[in-house]
C-alpha positions, 0 to 999 in steps of 0.5 A, spaced: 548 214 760 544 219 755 541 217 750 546 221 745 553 217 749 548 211 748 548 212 740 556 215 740 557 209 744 554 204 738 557 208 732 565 208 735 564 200 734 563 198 742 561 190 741 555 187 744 557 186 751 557 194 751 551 194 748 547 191 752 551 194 758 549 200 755 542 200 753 541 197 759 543 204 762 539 207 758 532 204 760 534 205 767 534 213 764 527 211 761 524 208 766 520 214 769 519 216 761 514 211 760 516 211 753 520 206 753 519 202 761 525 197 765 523 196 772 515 198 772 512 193 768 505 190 770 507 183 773 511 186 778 507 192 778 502 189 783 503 191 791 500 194 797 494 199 794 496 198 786 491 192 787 485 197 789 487 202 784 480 204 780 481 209 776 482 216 778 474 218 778 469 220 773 470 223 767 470 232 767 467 235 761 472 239 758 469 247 757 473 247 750 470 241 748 476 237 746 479 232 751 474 230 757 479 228 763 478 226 771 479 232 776 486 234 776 488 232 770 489 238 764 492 239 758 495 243 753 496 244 746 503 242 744 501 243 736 496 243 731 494 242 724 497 248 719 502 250 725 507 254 723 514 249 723 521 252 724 523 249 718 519 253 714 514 247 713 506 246 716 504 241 721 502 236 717 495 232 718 494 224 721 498 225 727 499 217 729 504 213 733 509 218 737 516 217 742 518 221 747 527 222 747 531 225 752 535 229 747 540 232 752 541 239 754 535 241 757 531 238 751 526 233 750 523 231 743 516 227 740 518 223 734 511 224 731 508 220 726 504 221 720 500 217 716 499 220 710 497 216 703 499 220 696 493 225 695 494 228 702 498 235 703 504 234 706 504 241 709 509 244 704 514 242 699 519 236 702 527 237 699 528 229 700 525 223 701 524 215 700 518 215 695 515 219 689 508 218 686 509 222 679 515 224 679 512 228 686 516 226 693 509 223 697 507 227 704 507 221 709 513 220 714 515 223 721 516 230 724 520 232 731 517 238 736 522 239 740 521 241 747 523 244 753 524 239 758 522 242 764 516 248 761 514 244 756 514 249 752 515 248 744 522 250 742 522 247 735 518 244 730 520 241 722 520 234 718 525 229 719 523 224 714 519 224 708 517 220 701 513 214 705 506 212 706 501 212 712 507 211 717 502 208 722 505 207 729 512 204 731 517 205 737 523 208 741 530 204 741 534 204 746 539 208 743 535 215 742 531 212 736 525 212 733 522 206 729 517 208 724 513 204 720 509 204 713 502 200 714 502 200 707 505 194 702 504 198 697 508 199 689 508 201 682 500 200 679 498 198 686 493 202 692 494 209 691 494 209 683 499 209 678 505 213 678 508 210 685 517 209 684 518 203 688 516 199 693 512 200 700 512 198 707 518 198 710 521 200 717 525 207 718 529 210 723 529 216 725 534 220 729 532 224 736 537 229 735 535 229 728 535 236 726 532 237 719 530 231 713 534 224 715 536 220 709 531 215 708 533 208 708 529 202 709 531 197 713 529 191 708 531 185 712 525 187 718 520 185 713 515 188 707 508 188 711 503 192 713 507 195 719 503 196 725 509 198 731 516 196 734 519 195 740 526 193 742 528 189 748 534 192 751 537 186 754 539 183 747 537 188 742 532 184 738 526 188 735 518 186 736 513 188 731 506 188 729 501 188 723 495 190 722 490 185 719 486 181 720 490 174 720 497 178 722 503 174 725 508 177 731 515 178 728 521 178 731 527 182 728 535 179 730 540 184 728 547 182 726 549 187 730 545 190 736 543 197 735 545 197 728 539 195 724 541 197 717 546 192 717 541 187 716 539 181 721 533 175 721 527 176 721 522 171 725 515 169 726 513 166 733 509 159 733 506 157 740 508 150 742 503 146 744 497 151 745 493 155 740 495 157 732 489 162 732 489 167 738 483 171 736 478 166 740 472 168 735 470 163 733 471 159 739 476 160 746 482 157 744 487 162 748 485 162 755 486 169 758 491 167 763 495 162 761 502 162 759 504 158 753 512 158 751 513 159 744 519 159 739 520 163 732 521 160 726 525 164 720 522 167 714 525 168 707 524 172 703 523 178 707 521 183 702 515 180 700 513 182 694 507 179 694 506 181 701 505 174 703 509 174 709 503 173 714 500 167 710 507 164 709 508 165 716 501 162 719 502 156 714 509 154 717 505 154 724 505 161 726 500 163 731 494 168 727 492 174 732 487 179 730 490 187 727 496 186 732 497 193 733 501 198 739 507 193 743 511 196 748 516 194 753 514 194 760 518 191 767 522 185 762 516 184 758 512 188 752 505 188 750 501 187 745 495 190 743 490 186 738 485 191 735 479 186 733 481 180 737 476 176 742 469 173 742 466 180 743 470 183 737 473 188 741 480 187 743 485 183 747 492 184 750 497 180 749 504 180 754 510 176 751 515 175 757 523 174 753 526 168 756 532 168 761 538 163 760 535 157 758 528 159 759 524 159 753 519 165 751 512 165 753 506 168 751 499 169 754 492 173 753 493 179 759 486 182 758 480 180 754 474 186 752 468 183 754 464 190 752 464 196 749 465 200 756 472 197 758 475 197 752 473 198 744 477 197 739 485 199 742 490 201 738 497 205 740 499 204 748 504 204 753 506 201 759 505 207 764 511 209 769 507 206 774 506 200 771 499 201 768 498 200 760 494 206 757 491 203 750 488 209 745 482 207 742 480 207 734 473 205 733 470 204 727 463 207 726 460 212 723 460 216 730 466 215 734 467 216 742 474 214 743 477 213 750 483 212 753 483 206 756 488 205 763 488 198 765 491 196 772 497 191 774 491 186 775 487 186 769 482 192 770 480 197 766 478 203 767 476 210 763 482 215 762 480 220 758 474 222 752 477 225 745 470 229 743 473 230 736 470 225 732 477 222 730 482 218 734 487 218 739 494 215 737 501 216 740 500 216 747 507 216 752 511 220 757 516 225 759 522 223 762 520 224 769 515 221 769 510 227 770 506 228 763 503 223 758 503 225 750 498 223 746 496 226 739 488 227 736 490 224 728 485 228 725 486 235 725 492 234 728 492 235 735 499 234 739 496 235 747 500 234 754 497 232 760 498 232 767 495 230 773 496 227 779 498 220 776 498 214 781 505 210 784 503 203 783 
């Protein structure tokens, strides 16, 4: 079913067994897309040859000095800082997390966000959004390149939302959305300066088949924090995010209706039954790489936070701790969970979370730890590949930054993707529909790349 029958379908007021039929159909679709994966996931990944999988060789330095990638990949341009857009606009600064939808007729779109912070340039004037700063729209939210599915070339480009505050990543929807987040609990008299209207820190949803502005409506009942990312599990509908910070907590989102976010819901905190409340192992190894805990979710009030206190209310209510939670994505019937700053070495871990079938309760592990600088440093956006493979976008924070893209196999193991020789970072990685090249944006100058190569079946 396209993603657009999936959206008509929802909005005719099919009940939830359609839905759940329906979006099941769609990750079906998406499989091959890698930007959201049913069918592939690491767990079930592993077979005859994925095993000896290490990697697709060394890293060939790039003669234009931008993206170093192994022998038989490349890359294109998509768009950059300052490009012309259709809507009359340019192609704002800080590109972050990004979504691939199939949008029908041909058609592929990149939902990219920016983070942009009030003093930035919003890449011209922005007709209508959420939020102003004296009197004065603000630049951050998200823009759409539209692309030709099969030539990948770039048929259109324009804002489809304006008036927020470093949307930082977020995640594809079943139903042809993109969810993207402000990493900023910000308001009047607080970070940024005087003047700002109203309060910060909120999810949007942004159509893929948007064609200009989207009105902007916060979901408030997901919760005022420091958003990070999202992903939706197809299956029930339920909605998974991040924060980042340092004591961050994982979040749950149960909507009264699935596929209808703005109607409201519950919002969870997950608590880990008879295993640790601290993950980050940094003080001492408390979460054991490889075994699974089951976990259960407690309710939150008071979800609009204007003290934002969610994380601390939630640990203090047994919540488990995890160090700056930022990329999640869905994978095989389980997602991902990329924690920048977590480990003994400081350097990152990955999480898989595993949904619980029937009675089965939902369980939580430590898939992957950083034991040095050279398998994994400071990881941030990241997808589950179509073949099953995650592939983590590196943020360093150091003076000099030499940030990779990071693949890691079914069974554990790191290996060296791609080199960004911009000093910046990289953000937004996913996939095609079919499958067959991988989107991945440099944040600043913006740089939106296609690559393509001989990709792995695992």
């Amino acid at each position: 079913m396209s993603q657009t029958l999936i959206a008509n379908s929802i909005s005719n007021g099919s009940n939830r067994r359609q839905f759940l039929a329906a979006t099941s159909s769609a990750f079906a679709a998406l499989v091959a897309s890698g930007c959201s994966t049913r069918g592939t996931g690491l767990a079930s990944a592993i077979g005859a040859g994925a095993s000896s999988f290490a990697g697709y060789g060394p890293l060939v330095k790039d003669p234009a000095g931008m993206l170093d990638l192994p022998e038989g990949f490349s890359y294109r341009v998509l768009s950059s800082l300052g490009d012309a857009m259709s809507d009359g606009g340019t192609v704002p600064d800080k590109a972050d997390g990004m979504g691939c939808l199939d949008i029908g007729n041909g058609e592929i779109v990149l939902v990219r966000n920016h983070e942009l912070i009030p003093s930035d340039d919003a890449g011209g004037p922005i007709a209508k959004g959420f939020g102003t700063r004296n009197g004065e729209i603000v630049p951050g939210g998200t823009t759409n390149i539209v692309l030709d599915a099969e030539t990948l070339e770039v048929k259109r480009q324009f804002r489809t939302l304006g008036g927020t505050i470093r949307n930082c990543s977020g995640g594809v929807t079943p139903w042809g959305s993109w969810l993207t987040c402000e990493e900023a609990p910000t308001g009047p008299g607080q970070r940024y300066g005087d003047g700002l209207a109203v309060n910060h820190g909120w999810t949007f949803e942004v159509p893929g088949n948007a064609t200009g502005l989207v009105d902007p409506v916060p979901l408030r009942a997901m919760g005022r924090f420091n958003h990070e990312a999202a992903c939706v599990d197809p299956e029930t509908g339920y909605v998974y995010q991040t924060e980042d910070r340092d004591e961050s907590v994982f979040y749950r989102f149960v909507p009264n209706v699935p596929g209808k976010l703005s109607q409201g819901g519950k919002l969870q905190a997950m608590v880990i039954e008879n295993g640790p409340a601290d993950t980050r192992n940094w003080s001492a190894s408390t979460m054991p790489l490889g075994e699974s805990f089951a976990v259960r979710w407690i309710d939150l009030d008071d979800v609009e936070s204007p003290k934002d206190d969610l994380r601390i209310r939630a640990a203090a209510a047994g919540a488990a701790v995890i160090a700056r939670g930022e990329g999640v994505h869905m994978g095989d019937g389980e997602l991902y969970i990329c924690s920048t700053s977590g480990g003994a070495k400081g350097l990152g871990q990955i999480f898989r979370f595993v949904p619980g079938q029937g009675a089965a309760p939902d369980r939580f592990e430590l898939f992957f730890e950083s034991e040095s600088k050279e398998q994994f440093n400071y990881g941030d956006n990241l997808c589950v590949a179509p073949n099953g493979h995650l592939v983590v976008c590196e943020d360093q924070y150091t003076e000099i930054v030499d940030n990779y893209l990071r693949g890691i196999t079914p069974d554990g193991r790191p290996y060296d993707l791609g080199r960004l020789t911009m000093q910046t970072e990289l953000a937004g990685a996913c996939f095609s529909p079919d499958g067959k090249t991988m989107f991945v944006n440099a944040y600043a100058p913006t740089r939106t790349v296609a690559i393509t190569g001989p990709w792995v079946n695992a």
